[in-house]
N, C-alpha and C positions, 0 to 999 in steps of 0.2 A: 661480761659481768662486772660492775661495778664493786670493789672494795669497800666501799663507804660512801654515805650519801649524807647529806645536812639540811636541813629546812632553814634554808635562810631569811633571815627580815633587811630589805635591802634597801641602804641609805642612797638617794637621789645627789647625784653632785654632778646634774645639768646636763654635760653630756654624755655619761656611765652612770653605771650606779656600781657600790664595795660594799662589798662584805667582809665579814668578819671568818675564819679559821681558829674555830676555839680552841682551848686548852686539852679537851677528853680528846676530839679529834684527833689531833695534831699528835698526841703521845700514844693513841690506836693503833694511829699510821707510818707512826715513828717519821712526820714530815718536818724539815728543819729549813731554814732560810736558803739552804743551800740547792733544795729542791726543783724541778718542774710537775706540775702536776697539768695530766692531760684530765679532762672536766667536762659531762655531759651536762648540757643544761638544755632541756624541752624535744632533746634527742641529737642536737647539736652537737660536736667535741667541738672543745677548743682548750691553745697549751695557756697555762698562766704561771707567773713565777711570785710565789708572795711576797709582799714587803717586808720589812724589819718590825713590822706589828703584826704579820701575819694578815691586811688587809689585803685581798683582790678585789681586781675591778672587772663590771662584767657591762661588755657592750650590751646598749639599751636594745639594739636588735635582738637579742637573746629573749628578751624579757616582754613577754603581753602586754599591750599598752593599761594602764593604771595599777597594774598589780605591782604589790609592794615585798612581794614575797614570792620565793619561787625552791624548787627542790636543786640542790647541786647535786650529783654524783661523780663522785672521783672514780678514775676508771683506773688511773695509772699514777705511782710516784717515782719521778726518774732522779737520779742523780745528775747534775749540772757538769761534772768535771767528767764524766764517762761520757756524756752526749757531746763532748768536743773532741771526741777521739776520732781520729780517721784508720783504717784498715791501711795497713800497705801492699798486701795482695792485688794486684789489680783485676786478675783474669782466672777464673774456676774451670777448668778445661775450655771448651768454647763459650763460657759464658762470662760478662762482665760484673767487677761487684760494683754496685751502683756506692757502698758508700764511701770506696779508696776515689771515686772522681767529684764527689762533693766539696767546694774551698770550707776552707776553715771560717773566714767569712765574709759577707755583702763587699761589693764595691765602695760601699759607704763606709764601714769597719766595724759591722755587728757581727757577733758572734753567732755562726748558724750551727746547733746545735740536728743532730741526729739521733733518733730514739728511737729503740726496738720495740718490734712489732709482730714477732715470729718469724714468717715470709718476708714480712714487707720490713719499711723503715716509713718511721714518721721525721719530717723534714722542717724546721721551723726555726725564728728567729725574732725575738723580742723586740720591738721597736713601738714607743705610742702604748698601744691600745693592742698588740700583739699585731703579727704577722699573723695573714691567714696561711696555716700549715700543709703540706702534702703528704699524703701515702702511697709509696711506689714501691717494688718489690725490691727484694735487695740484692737481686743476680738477675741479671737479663743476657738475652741474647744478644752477641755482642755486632754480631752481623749486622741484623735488626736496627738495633740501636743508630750504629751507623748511617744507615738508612736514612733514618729521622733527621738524624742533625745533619747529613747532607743535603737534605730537601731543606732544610732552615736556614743552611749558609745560603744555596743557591737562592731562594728566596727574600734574600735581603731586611730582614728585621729584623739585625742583629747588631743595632748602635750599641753605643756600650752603656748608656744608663735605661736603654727600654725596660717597662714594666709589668709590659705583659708578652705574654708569649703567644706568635702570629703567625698563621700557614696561610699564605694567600695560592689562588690557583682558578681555573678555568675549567680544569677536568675534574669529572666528579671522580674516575677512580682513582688518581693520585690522593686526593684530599681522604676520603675512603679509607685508603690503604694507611693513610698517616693516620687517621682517628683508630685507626684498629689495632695498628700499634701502642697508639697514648692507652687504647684500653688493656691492651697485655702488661703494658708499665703500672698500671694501677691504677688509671686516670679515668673516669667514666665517661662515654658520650655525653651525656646530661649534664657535665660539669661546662661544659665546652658554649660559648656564645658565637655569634655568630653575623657579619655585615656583607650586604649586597652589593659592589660596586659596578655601576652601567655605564658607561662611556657613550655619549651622545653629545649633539652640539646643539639639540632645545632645550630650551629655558629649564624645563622643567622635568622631571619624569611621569606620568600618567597612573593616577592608582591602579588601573586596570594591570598598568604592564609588573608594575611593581608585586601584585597579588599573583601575575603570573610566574615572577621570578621567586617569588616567595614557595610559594608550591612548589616548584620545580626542586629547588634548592635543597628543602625540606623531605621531597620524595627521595632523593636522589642520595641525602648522606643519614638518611635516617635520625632527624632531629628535628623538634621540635619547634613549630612553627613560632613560642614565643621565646625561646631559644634567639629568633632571628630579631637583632634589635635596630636594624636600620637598611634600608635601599640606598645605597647614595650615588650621588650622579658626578661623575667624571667628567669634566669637560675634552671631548674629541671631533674630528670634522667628520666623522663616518659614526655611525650606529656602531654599539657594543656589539658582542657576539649575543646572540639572540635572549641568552638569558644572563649573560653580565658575569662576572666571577662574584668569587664567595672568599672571603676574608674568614675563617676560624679564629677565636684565641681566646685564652684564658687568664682571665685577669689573676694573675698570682704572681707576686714577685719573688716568693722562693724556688716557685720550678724555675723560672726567667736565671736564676742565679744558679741554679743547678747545672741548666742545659747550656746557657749561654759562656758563664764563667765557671764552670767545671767541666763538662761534655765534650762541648765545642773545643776549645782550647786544649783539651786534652789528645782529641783524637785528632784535630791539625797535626799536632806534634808527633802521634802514629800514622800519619800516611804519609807526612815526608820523607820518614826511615822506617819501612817497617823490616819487622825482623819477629819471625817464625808466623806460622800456619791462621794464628787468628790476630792479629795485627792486619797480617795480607785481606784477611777478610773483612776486615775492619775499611782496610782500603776500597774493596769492590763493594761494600754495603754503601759507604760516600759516595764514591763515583755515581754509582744508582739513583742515588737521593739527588744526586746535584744535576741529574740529569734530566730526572722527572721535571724540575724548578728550570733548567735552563738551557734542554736540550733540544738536539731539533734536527730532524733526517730529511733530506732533499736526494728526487730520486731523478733518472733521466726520464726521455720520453717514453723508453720501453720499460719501466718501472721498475727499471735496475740499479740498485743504492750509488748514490751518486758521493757523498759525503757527509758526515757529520758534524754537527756544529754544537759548541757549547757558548753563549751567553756571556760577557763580560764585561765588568765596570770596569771603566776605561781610567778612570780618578782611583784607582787603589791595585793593589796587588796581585789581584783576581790572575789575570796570567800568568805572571811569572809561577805563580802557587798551581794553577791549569799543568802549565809544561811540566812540573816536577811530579805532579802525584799522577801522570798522563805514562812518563816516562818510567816511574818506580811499574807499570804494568807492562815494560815493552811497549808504548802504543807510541808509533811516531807521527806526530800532529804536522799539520802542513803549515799553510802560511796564518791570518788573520785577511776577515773582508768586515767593514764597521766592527761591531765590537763584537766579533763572535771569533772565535779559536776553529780551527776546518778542521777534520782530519780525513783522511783519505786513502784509501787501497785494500786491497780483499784481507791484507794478511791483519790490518786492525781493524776492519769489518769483524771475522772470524773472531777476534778476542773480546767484542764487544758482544758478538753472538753468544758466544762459549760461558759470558757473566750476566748473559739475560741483561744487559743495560737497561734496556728501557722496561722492565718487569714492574715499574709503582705507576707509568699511564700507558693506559691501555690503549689510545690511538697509536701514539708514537710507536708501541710492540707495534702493531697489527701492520703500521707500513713500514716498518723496518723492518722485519720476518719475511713480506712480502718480497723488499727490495733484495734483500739477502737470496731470497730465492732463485727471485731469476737475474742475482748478477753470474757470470758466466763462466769466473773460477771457483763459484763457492761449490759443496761437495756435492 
């Protein structure tokens, strides 16, 4: 429910248009330069901070083309110096608070302000024309959590000024399982876009195949066909897998600064020492995530687990960081064959068993359960 609403007459200046924040308003609202105010306009929110004459500025997308006028409703008046506060609490029994791992602010040096929402937290930071803002809940499963951002590390779109946030994959129920999470955190399927990449080595890709991958894609993670904003073609000497991978992401650069430079960074830091009950799980929710991204089970001829392998950039640290959070679980890893880490023997089989490892894709369970099964010392 809206606090107050204003019928504005809205001055054109190219490419926005400002308004005005009258005097009755502003002393209704008791709102002061020091303010954020969150702001429906046409069912929209969005945060705006006013100027020293009480002008905002309202992106022209907001606004019907020719109309010079439009309703604002203010939904919320936050205070500016409370929304730079961080919690130092980190963990609610097993569950994380999302807003002791938020930075204080952007890589660039803006101020990212957090704003209560009941459950949730609104997440946002002034830059231009505003940041577009997020709402995520404000405790989550910490396990869970984990999850995610180790399927993100593993996943590799994690430079340090990327701007959007990217889960690439080939299996539909890893990708699945990651959108079902972004929906528990607060993030909607329907927010989520979406590209097709095919690796092939002709020219072109075919609308036929393209409308097939399209459909597929769209059956398969339940989203919307214009949702999907491109097929694109890879160049490779062999055909892609039959219908190509599927690129997720979401053009937002405050979650990108949430997950990347709060998340991320946070929980590296808990899995190379963890210490008590839900850090450890912190550790096996990673492990998980990174597994689904860059895991990968080889059985022998009698489909008995032969070894596991994990995936590594060979130009960065990827290993060494492998062996330590490998070790913090007891697992003793074998040697390295091209860029993959091995490990080997029934007794870290068993502990890989024991954490559901491969639990976010479902191929990977189905023949590592299988290989488990009939290796010859498991139970």
């Amino acid at each position: 429910m809206p606090i107050g609403s204003i019928n504005c007459k809205l001055r054109d200046k190219k490419d926005h248009f400002v308004t005005t924040l009258y005097k009755e308003i502003r002393q209704k609202l008791q709102i002061k330069p020091s303010n954020i105010l969150l702001l429906e306009i046409d069912d929209k929110e969005i945060f705006k901070i006013p100027n020293k004459d009480f002008h905002i500025t309202i992106p022209k997308k907001f606004i019907k083309s020719g109309s010079d006028k439009t309703i604002v409703k203010i939904l919320n008046v936050y205070d500016k110096e409370k929304g730079k506060l961080r919690d130092c609490q980190l963990f609610d029994d097993y569950l994380v608070n999302i807003r002791a791992l938020i930075p204080k602010k952007t890589i660039f040096g803006d101020e990212i302000f957090v704003l209560d929402a009941k459950d949730s937290v609104y997440v946002w930071y002034s830059i231009g024309g505003g940041a577009g803002h997020i709402k995520v809940k404000k405790k989550f499963n910490a396990e869970k959590l984990a999850e995610l951002i180790g399927f993100y590390f593993g996943d590799g779109n994690t430079s340090e000024e990327i701007r959007s946030f990217r889960l690439n994959n080939c299996e539909p129920s890893t990708l699945n399982y990651c959108l079902g999470l972004l929906e528990e955190l607060g993030l909607p399927r329907n927010a989520m876009k979406m590209q097709i990449i095919y690796s092939t080595p002709e020219a072109k890709i075919e609308d036929i195949l393209k409308e097939k991958c399209i459909r597929y894609w769209s059956n398969e993670l339940k989203i919307n066909q214009n949702q999907i904003v491109s097929v694109n073609k890879s160049y490779g000497k062999t055909k892609s897998l039959e219908y190509g991978s599927a690129r997720i992401f979401l053009d937002n650069s405050v979650f990108v600064e949430v997950m990347l430079h709060g998340v991320l960074k946070k929980f590296i830091k808990i899995i190379q020492n963890p210490k008590g009950d839900v850090e450890k799980n912190i550790l096996t929710g990673f492990l998980r995530g990174l597994a689904a991204a860059e895991g990968s089970v080889m059985l022998t001829k009698l489909n008995s687990l032969s070894k596991i392998g994990f995936s590594y950039n060979p130009h960065s640290n990827d290993l060494k960081f492998y062996k330590k959070i490998l070790g913090n679980l007891k697992i003793e890893y074998g040697g390295t064959h091209g860029n993959e880490l091995l490990i080997y023997g029934i007794k870290n089989f068993k502990i890989f068993h024991d954490m559901d490892l491969f639990k976010m894709h479902k191929n990977r369970k189905r023949k590592f359960e299988e290989g488990y099964k009939n290796h010859k010392f498991s139970d």
